[in-house]
N, C-alpha and C positions, 0 to 999 in steps of 0.2 A: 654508511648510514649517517647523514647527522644528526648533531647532539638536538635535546631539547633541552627547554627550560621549566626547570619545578616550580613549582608557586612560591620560594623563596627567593625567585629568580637566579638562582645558580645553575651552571649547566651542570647536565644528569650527568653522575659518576658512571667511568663504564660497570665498575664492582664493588655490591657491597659484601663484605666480609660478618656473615653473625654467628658472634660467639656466646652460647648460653654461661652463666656462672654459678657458680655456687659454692660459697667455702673453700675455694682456689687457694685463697691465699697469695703468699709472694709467686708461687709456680704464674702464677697469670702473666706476671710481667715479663716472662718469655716470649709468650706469642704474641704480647702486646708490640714489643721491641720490632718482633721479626718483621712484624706490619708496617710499621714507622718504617722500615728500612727498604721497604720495596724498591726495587728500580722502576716500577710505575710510578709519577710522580703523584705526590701525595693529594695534586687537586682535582686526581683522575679516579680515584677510591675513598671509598667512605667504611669506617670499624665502627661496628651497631654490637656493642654488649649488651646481653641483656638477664639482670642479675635474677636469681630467684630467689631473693630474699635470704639473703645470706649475714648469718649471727657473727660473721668476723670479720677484717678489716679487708676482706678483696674489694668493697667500691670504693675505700678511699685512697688504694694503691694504684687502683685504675686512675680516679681520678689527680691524684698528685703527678704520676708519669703522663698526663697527658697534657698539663699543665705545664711540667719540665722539660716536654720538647717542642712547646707549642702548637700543639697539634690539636686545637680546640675546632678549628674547622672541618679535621677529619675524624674525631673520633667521638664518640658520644657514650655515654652510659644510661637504660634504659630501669627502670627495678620497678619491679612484679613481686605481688604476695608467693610467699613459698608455694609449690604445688610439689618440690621433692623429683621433679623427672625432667628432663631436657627440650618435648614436649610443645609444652606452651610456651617456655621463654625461646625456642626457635619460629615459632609460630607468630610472636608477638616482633620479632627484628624482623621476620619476610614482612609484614601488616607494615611496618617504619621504612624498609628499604626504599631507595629510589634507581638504584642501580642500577643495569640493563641486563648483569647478572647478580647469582649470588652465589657467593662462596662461602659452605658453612665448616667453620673450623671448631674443634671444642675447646674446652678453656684451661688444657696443660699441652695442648700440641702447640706445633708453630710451622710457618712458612719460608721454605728458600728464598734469596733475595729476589730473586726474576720469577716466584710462581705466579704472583697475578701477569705480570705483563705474558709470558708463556702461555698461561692459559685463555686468556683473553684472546691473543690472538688467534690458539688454535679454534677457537669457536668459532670468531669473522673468518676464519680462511675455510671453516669446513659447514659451516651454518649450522654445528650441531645445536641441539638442544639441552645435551650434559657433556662437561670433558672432565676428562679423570686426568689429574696428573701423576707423575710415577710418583710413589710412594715408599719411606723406608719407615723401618719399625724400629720403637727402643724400647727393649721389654715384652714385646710384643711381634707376631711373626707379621709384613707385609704380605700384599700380593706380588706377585713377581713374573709369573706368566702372561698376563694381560700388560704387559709391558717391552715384551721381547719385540714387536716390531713394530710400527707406525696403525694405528686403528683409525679409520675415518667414518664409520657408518656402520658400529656394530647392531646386531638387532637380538636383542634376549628371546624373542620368537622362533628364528630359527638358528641360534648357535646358544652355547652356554658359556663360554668365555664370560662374559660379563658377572657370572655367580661369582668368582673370585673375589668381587670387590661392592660387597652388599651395605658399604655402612654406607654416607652420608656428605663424608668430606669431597666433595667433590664442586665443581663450578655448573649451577643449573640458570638455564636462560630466565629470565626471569617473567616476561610475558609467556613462556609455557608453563609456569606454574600457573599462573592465573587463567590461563584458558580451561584448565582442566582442574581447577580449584584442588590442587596439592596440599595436603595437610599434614602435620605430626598428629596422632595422637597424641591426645592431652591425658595426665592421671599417670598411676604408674602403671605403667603397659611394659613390660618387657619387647623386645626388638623392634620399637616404635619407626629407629631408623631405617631396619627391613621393609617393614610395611612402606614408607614412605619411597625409597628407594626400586623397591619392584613394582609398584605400583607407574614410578615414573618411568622406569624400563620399558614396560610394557607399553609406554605411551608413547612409543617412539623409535624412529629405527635409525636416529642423529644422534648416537653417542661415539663420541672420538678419545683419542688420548694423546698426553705427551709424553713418549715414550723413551727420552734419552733426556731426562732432567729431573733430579729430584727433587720434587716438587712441596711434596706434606711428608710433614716428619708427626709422626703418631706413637705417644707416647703409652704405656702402662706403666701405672708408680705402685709399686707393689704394698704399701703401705694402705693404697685403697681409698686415700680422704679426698681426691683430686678429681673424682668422677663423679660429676652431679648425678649419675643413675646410681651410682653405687651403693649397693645392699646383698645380705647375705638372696641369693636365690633360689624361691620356693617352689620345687618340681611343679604344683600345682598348674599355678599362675603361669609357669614358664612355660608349660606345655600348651595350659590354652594359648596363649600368644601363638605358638609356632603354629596352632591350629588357626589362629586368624591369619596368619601367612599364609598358610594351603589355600585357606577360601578365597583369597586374590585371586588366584587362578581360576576359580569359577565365576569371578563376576563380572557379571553385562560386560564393562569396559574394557577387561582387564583378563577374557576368557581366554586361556588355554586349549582345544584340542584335546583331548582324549585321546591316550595314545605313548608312543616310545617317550618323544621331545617332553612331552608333559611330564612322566614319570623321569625324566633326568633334571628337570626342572625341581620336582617338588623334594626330590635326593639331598637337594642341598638344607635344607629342614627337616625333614623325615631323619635323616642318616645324620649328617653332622654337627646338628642341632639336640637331637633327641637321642637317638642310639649312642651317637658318641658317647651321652652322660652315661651311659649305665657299662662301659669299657676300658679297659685296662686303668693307668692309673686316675683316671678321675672318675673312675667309680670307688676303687679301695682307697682314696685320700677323702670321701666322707664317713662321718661317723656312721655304725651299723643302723642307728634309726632313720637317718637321712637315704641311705641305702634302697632299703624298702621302699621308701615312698618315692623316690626316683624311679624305681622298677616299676613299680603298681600306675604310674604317671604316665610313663615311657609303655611300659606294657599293654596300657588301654589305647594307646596311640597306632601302636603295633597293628592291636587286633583290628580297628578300622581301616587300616588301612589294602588296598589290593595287593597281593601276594605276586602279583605281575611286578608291583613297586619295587620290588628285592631286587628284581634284575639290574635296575639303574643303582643300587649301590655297591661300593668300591666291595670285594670279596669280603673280606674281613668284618665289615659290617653287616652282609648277608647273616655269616654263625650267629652274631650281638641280635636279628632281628629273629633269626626262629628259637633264639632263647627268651626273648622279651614273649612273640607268643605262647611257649611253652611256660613262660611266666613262675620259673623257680630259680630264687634269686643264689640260695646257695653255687649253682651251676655257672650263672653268670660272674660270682664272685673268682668262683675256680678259672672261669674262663680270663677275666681282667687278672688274673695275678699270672696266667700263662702269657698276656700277650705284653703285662707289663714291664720287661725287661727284653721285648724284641727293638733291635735296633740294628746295627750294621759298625764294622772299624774299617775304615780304609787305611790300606796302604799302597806309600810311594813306592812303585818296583823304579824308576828312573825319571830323572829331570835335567834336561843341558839344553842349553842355549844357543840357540843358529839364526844367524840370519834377521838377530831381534828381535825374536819369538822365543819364549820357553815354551819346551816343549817337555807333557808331562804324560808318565804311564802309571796309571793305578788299577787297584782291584779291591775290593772288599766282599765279603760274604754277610749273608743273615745270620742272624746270632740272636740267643737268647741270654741277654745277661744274668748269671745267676747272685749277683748281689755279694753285699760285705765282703769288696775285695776277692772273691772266688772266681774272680775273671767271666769267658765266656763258653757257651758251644753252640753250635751253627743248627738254626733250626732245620729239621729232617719233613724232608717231602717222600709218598709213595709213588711211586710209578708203578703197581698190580696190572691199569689197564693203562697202558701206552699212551692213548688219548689222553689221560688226564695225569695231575697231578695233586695229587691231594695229601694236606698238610696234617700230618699228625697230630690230633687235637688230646688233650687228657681224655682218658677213658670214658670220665662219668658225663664229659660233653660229647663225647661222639658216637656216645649209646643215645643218644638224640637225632632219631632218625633224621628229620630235615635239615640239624646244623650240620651231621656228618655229609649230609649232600651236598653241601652248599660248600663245603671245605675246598674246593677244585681252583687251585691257583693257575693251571695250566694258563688259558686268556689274560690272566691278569703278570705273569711274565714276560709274558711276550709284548706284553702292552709298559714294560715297566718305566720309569718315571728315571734316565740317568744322565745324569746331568752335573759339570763342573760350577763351582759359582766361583766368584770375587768378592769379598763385604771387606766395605770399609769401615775400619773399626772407630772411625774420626764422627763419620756421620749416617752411619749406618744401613748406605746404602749397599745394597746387594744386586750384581749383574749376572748372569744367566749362560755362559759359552756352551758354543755347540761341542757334542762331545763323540765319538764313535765308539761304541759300547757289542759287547754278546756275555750272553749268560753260557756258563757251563756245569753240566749238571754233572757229580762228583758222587760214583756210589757210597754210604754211609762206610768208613773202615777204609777208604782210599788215600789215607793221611789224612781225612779232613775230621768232622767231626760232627756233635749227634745234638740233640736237642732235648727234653720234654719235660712235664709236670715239677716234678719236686726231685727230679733223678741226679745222679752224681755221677758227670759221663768224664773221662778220659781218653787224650787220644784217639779221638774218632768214632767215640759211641752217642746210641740212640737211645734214651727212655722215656718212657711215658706215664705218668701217673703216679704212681710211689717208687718207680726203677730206681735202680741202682745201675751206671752202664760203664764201664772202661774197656778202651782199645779197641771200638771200633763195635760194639753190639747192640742192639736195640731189646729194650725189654717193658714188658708190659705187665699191668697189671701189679702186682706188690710184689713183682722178680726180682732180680738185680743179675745183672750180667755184665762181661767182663771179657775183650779181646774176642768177642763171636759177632753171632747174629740176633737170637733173640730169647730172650726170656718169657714165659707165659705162666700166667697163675699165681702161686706163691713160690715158684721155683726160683732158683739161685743159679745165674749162668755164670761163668769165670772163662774165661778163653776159648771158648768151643758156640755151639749153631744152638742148640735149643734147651731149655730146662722146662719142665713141665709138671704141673699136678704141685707136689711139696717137694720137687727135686733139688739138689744142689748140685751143679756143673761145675766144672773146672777142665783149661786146656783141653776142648775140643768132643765134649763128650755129651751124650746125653742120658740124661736122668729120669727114671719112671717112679710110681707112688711115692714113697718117704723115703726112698736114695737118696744118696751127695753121690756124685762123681767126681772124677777129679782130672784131668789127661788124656780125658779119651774114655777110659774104664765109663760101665754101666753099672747100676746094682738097686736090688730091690728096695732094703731098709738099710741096706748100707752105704756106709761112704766110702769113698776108693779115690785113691790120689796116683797121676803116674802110670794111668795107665790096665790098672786092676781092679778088679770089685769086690768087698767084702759084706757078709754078712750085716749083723752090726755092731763090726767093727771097725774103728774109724786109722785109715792108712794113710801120711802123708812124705812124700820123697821118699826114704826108703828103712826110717826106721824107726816107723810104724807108728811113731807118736801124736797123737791129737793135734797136740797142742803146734806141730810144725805144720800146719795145713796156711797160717796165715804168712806163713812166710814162704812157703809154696808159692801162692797166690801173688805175693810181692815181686818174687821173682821172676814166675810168668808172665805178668804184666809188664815188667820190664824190658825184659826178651823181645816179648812182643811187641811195644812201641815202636823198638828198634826195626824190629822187623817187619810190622805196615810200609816203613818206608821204603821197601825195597818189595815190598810184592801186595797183592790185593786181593789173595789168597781168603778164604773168610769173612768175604763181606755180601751185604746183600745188595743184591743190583737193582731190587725193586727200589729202596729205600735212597733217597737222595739227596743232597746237600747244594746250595747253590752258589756259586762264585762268578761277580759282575767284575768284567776287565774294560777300561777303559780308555781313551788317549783322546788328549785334549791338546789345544797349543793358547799361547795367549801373548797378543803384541800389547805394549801399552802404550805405546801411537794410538790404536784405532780399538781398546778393546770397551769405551763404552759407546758402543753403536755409532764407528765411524770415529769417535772423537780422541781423545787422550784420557788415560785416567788420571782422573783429578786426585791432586798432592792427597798424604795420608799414607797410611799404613793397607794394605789390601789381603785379607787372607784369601787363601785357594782352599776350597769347601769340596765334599764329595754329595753332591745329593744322590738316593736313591728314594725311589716311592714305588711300593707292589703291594698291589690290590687295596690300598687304604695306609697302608703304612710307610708312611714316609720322615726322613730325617737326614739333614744337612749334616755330615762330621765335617773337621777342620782337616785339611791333610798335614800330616806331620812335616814340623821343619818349611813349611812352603809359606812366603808370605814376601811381598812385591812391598818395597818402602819407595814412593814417589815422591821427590822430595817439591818443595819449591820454589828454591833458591835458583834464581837466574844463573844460568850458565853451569849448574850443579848436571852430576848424572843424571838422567831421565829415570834410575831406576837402578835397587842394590839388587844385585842379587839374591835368590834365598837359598835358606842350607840345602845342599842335596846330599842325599840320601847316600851313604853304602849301597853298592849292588850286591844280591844275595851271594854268599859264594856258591860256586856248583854243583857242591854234593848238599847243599841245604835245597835249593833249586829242585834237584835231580829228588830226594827226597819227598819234596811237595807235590811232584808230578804223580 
């Protein structure tokens, strides 16, 4: 295409670059730098800031650095009365642009040396109308799916790929903005970038990417003063917005379909917008008043919405949505303090080097962290009916009829998210390797181990709710159990299958009305250790004293640790635990799509994602130093791992 001439008789920039500002500070002269330094040459781009009125010295840092590199022909500084949102001073640099696109950046991120020339060109080669370039996060997570292979022509109609990557930064043609008069909201609007961005989604089925370059580096400064939208946020307000997000989908231009794709559509708001806030920890990290009015916000949202809607979110958020309708927050609090310690530890079972490939075996299980250093245990799945698998929720959430329904992970393992990464610790890009992965479901008491509420499991136990579980037992209700199966009521299990009513169990027995048992023994109002039942009189090991019941108990427990290992004897087979095994290989010739990995430091990550929950670990000891010293190694080695020996092996099986 050729160029034309503007009315200052310059010829049109192919890109202009707008960055809103406000209260930046020195962080601006980052992105400002990175611009100056493009491998596009500088008479081929134009930097339109545009300040919102800002009480500190970011316009005359701007102005002085652009002064000191001479770059008065390409960079300009625009300033606007305060409005406090990002908004209108985007609004006002598209109105100044002359560009052929526009690339908007905000005003603490910055740009690779080659992002404009890259993006630029993927647009003339593919006539999109928006390209995404790859993205890394600092502080903050990227997208990273919509990256893994070449996109020339996505369409947000009929795929959902593009929800990944809802903000803003991106390169948009710039006579498609004006044909379809594109705008920010102006004022403070929450996810004004949303709006702006699905709106152009939908107006186009030319969106492409560059998918082996990293492109925008997107920063979060945890201090908070660097984001011109930055303010504490008011459920209220927040929620309308996401509710101005839905209405996109209804309007004239911009209509949706009614139906499955529409409700996977509108998930990405519904669910991870709004549900999210009222789940695990970023529900229990606001204050109890903030709480409430997040739920009450989130909960009116709920109630509008089709109950067909649930289907298109990730499981996990299904329980969060028929708690929002059920609309009692103490439940949803019980609920976010159970999900907030699920996460996952990988480990390296092997790593060696062939052929210029490492090659790596790992595994890691679900796990609920129990906090202050008390390590972890593995959350506990039911298999009752074959078909499904349903996750053992606290009590007082799964006496809620539709979240107890909704608990059914079975779909959403089989669907799970496993996947090796790479992240460079230098510049924080993150790469994606294919991985070959299977789950293996591990009865609860089979060496592995147990999950639930506020319980104290050992060795392979399940509890839920107030349990208490060690060596392998599940218990419920305000039981505690110990080396069995299960505890129910207020009973007390210790080594043995069921304690019931006010029972207390020990070593494989079970207990009726205000019994203790103890070994096996049953008894009415008595305790019995070892085997026998008394009255009530309390019997422990063999002489007869009360007060040796807890050292009983210590001792059993002990026994029994040992002995899961070697059999599986007392466990229950409905109840189950999950363990992902993996093998990846990774060349660093060709491991970022084709090319070589770029100098740096690279760790090896384990992701896992099931049903909503998802999280990158680091794998232990594994990390790839590229150096870039000509003629140096391509590449150190990293530590590998001990292999188990094989009665620890033979043990875990």
């Amino acid at each position: 295409m050729p160029t034309t001439a503007t009315d200052t008789g310059q010829e049109q920039p192919k890109v202009s670059i707008v960055v809103p500002t406000c209260n930046t500070g020195e962080t601006v002269l980052v992105g400002l730098r990175s611009f100056l330094a493009q491998t596009m040459p500088r008479s081929e781009f134009e930097i339109i800031y545009v300040d919102d009125g800002s009480s500190d010295d970011t316009v005359a840092l701007l102005e002085e650095e652009i002064a000191r590199q001479g770059a008065q022909q390409t960079a300009r500084v625009l300033r606007t009365e305060h409005s406090g949102w990002p908004g209108r001073p985007r609004n006002i640099g598209t109105d100044a642009a002359r560009g052929r696109y526009i690339h908007y950046v905000d005003d603490d991120d910055w740009l690779a040396p080659e992002a404009l020339e890259r993006t630029y060109a993927r647009a003339r080669e593919t006539g999109a109308d928006i390209v995404i370039g790859r993205m890394a996060g600092h502080g903050r997570q990227a997208p990273r799916a919509l990256f893994e292979k070449p996109m020339t022509s996505c369409d947000l109609r009929t795929d959902t790929t593009l929800l990944a990557s809802m903000t803003v930064h991106k390169l948009f043609r710039r006579a498609f903005l004006q044909a379809h008069r594109l705008r920010f909201p102006e004022g403070k609007v929450r996810l004004e970038d949303h709006m702006f961005t699905l709106r152009a989604f939908l107006l186009t089925d030319r969106v492409a990417t560059v998918h082996d370059y990293t492109c925008y580096h997107w920063v979060r400064h945890h201090d908070g003063k660097h984001n011109v939208s930055y303010s504490e946020i008011e459920p209220g307000p927040y929620v309308a917005s996401i509710r101005k997000v839905l209405a996109i989908l209804d309007a004239p231009e911009t209509r949706v379909p009614a139906g499955r794709h529409r409700h996977r559509l509108a998930a990405r708001w519904y669910g991870k917008k709004a549900l999210d806030r009222i789940s695990g920890k970023r529900l229990l990290d606001q204050p109890a008043e903030r709480r409430a009015a997040w739920v009450r916000a989130v909960g009116a949202l709920a109630a509008e919405m089709p109950e067909k809607a649930d289907a298109a979110l990730p499981t996990r958020l299904r329980i969060v949505a028929a708690l929002a309708r059920h609309g009692d927050l103490a439940l949803l609090e019980e609920l976010a303090a159970f999900e907030a310690g699920i996460g996952h530890r990988p480990r390296v079972e092997s790593a060696r080097w062939q052929d210029g490939r490492l090659h790596v075996r790992c595994e890691t299980s679900l796990v609920r962290e129990r906090g202050r250093g008390r390590g972890a245990t593995p959350l506990v799945f039911s298999r009752a009916d074959p078909r499904r698998l349903m996750l053992r929720l606290p009590p007082a959430v799964a006496a809620v009829p539709r979240a107890a329904e909704t608990a059914d992970f079975a779909k959403a393992v089989q669907r799970s998210n496993v996947r090796a990464q790479l992240r460079n610790r230098e510049d924080g890009t993150v790469l994606n390797l294919p991985a070959t992965w299977r789950v293996v479901e591990e009865p609860v008491g089979a060496g592995a181990g147990g999950a639930g509420g506020r319980d104290r499991t050992a060795a392979g136990g399940a509890g839920d709710g107030q349990d208490r579980a060690a060596a392998g037992g599940a218990g419920d209700g305000q039981g505690r159990a110990a080396a069995g199966e299960a505890g129910g009521g207020q009973g007390r299990a210790t080594a043995g299958e069921a304690g019931g009513g006010q029972d207390h169990a020990a070593a494989g027995g079970a207990g009726d009305g205000q019994g203790r048992a103890a070994a096996g023994g049953a008894g009415g109002q008595g305790r019995a250790a070892a085997g026998e039942a008394g009255g009530q009189g309390r019997r422990a090991g063999d002489d007869g004293s009360g007060d040796g019941r807890r050292g009983l108990v210590r001792r059993l427990r002990h026994r029994l640790r040992r002995l899961l290992g070697r059999s599986t004897a007392g466990t229950d087979r409905q109840l189950r635990t999950l363990r992902y095994e993996a093998e990846f290989s990774v060349d660093p010739a060709t491991a970022d799509h084709g090319r070589p990995l770029a100098p740096g430091t690279w760790d090896l990550r384990f992701q896992l994602g099931v049903g909503g929950w998802r999280t990158a670990r680091p794998l232990p000891g594994q990390t790839l130093r590229v150096p870039d010293r000509p003629g140096a190694p391509h590449l150190e080695e990293p530590d590998i791992p001990h292999r188990r020996e094989p009665a620890e092996a033979a043990a875990r099986s």
